[in-house]
N, C-alpha and C positions, 0 to 999 in steps of 0.2 A: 269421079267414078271409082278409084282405086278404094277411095275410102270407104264407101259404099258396100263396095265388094269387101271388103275386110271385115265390115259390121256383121255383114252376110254369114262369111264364113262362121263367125264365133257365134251365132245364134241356131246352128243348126244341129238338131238330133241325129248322125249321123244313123243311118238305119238301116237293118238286115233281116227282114222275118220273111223268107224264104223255105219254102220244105226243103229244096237243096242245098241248103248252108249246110257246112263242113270246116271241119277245123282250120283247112286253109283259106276259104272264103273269110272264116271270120278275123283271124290274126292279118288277113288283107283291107279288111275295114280297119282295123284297129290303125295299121299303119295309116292310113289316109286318113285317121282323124288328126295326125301328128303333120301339121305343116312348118315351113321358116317361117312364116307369115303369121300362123297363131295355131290355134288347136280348138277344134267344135266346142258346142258347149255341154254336148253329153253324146255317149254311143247306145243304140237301142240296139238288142237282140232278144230273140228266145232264152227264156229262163236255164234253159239246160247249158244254155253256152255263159250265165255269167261269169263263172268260176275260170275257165278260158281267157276271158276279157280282164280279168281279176288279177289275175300271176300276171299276164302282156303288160299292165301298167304299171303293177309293183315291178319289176324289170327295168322298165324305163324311169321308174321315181317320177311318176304321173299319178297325181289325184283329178284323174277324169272323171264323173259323173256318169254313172253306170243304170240305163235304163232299160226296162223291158215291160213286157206285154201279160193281161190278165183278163181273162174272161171275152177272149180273142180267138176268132177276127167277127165272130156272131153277136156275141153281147147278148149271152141265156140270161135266164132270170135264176139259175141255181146260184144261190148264195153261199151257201156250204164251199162248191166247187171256188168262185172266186174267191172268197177268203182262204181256202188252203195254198190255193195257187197263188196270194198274195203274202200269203207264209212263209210256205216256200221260198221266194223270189227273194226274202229280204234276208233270211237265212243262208241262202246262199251269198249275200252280199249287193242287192241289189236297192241303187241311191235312189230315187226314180221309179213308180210307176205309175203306168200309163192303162187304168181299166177303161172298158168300152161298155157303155151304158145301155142298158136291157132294151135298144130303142123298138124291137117290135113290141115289146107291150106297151109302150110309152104313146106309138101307134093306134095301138088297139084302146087309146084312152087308159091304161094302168099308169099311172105315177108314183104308187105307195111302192112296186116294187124298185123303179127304179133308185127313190130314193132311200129305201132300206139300204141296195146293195151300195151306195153310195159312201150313206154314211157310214156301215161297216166295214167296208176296205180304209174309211176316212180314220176310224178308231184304231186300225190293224200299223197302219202304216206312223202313226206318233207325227214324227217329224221328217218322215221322209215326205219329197215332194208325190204330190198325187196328180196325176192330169187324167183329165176325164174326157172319153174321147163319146164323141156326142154320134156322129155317123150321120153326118146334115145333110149329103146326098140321098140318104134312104128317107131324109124325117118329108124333106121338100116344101112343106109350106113354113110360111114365117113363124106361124104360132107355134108350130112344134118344135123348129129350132130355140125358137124364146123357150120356151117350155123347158127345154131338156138343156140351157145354158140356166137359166134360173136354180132349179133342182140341183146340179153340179156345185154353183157358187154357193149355194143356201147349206149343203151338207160339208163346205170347206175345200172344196177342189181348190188345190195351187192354179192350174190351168185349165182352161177349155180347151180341147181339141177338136178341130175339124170330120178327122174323117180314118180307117184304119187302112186305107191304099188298096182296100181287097174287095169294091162295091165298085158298080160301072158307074158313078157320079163321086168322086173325093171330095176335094178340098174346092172351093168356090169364093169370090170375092162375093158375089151376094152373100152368100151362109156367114162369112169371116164379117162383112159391114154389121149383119145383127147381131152375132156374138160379143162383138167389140161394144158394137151401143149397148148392149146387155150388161157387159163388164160395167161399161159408162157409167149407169144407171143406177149401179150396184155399189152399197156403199162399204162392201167387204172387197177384202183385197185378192185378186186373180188376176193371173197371167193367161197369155193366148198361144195357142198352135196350129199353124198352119200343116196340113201334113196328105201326101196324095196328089201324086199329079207335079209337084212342083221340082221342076227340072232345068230351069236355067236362070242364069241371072235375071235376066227380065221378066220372067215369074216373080222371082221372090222379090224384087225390088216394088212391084203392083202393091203386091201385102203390106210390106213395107211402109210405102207411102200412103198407103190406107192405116195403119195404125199408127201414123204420126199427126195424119188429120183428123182422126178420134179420138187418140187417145194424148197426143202432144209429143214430140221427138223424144221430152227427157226420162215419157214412162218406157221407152222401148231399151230393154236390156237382157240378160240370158236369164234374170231372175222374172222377167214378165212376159217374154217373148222369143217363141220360137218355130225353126223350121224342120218337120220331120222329111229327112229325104234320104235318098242314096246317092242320085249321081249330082247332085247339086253343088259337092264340093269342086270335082274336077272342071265345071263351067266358072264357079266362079271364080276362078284361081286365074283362069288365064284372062280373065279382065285385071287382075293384081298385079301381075308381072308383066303386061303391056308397056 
């Protein structure tokens, strides 16, 4: 169990995209991404706060993995707006991001915009990681989740993401099973994220055990698999120090 729990910890996007986040909410995540045990495997906030998150780790001689959010929490089809906000974000220093894909038109049957905006935040960002957050609660049926994990991996997305935690349906192990066979299927290389909703160890260990029986124990690591949460870490810790 402990080991488990330990996996846990280091695969998780420690996360904070709140209107009320303020300087000491944020430097209060940052500390909780810092355990004895190990340290997440990247911190998400608002763009306006990377630079904050930026001094907190050079401070402590931490090269944490710095992520944040674009074309969030709606996922418009302005392309312009995403790429500046993807500018931005990296300009300020940001390792990591995570856009959210145009999925009402994807809905409405449009697919060319979703993957324009795709593949152009895909060009903008080089070698930064890109996760692409698909929003599988709103898509609902299988064909549109296929659809909009397809479009993602085919334009170069690092990850597929689940869901941006700010729709009444998140993250789901059905949505996360076709993502994952999608991945499967797929002979480009992508990682996965769970993200929304997932809040204690026995959540994330579900996911877990679902993408070790898709995809095989040895694909699951912080470079192919992760968890976007908030309070995930303070649960799992106390199955660590049991």
């Amino acid at each position: 169990m402990q080991n488990t729990a330990k996996q846990i910890l280091e695969l998780i996007d420690l996360t904070s995209l709140n209107d009320s986040d303020n300087k000491n909410t944020i430097l209060s995540l940052c500390n909780k991404s810092i355990t004895p045990i190990g340290n997440v495997a990247a911190v998400c906030i608002y763009s306006h706060w990377i630079t904050t998150v930026r001094e907190f780790f050079a401070q402590k001689m931490l090269n944490l993995p710095i992520a944040t959010v674009v074309n969030f929490p709606h996922g418009s089809i302005d392309l312009d707006r995403a790429s500046l906000e993807t500018d931005l974000a990296l300009e300020r220093g940001a390792d990591e991001i995570d856009l959210v894909l145009p999925y009402h038109a994807l809905i409405d049957g449009d697919t060319k915009i979703a993957k324009s905006m795709v593949d152009k935040v895909r060009r903008i960002c080089g070698n930064k990681i890109l996760k692409v957050i698909i929003e599988s609660g709103e898509l609902s049926k299988h064909h549109l989740i296929e659809t909009a994990s397809l479009i993602a991996i085919d334009s170069g997305a690092d990850f597929l993401k689940t869901s941006t935690g700010k729709v009444k349906v998140n993250a789901t192990l059905e949505a996360a099973e076709i993502m994952l066979n999608t991945i499967k299927s797929n002979n480009k290389k992508c990682g996965f994220k769970a993200s929304g909703g997932i809040k204690t160890y026995g959540d994330a260990k579900k996911y877990l055990g679902l993408a070790v029986k898709i995809m095989g124990e040895d694909w699951v690591s912080r470079n192919t698999f992760r968890f976007g949460a908030s309070s995930l870490v303070d649960d799992v810790l106390r199955y660590i120090t049991i």
